[in-house]
N, C-alpha and C positions, 0 to 999 in steps of 0.2 A: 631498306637501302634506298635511299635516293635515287631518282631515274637519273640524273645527269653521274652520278657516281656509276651507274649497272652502265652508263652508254658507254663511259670512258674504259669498263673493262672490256666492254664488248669490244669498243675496237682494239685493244690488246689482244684479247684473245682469238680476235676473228684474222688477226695477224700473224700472230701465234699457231693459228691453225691447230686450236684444242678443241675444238668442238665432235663429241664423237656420232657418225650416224650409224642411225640404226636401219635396217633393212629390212621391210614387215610386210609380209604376202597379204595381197587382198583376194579374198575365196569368194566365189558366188554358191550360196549355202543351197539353193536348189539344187544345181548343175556338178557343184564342188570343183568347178572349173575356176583357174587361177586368173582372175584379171588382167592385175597390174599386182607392182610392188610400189612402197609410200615407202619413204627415208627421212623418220622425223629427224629432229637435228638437235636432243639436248644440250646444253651446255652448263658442264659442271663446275661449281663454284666452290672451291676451300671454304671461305666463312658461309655459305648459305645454300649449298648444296646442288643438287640437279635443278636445273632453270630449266622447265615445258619449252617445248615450239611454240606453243599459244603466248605466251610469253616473249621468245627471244625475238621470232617472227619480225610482227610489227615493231618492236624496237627496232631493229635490224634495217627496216622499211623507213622510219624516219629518222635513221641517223645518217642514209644514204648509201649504203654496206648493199644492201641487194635492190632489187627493181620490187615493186608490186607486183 
């Protein structure tokens, strides 16, 4: 898919407010004491499926959608 075609859904969908997060415990495996929790943010796409954080992230970041 073309990045200017993925930008123009992102801002659709980031309007739309489809993106679903996930909410994922971070463990310290010594202590087994709970950190923090990390909420990656996939966004799923009809013709191409789950689109990673790693991924939407920086798109997201240069299309003007979130801060760095």
């Amino acid at each position: 898919m073309p990045r200017r075609a993925l930008e123009n859904d992102l801002r659709r969908a980031w309007a739309a407010q489809e993106f679903e997060p996930f909410f994922q415990p971070l463990v310290e495996v010594g202590t087994r004491r709970l950190t923090c929790f990390v909420a990656p943010l996939p966004w799923r796409l009809p013709e191409r499926g789950l689109v990673q954080p790693d991924d939407v992230i920086p798109l997201t970041e240069e299309a003007g959608l979130i801060l760095p």
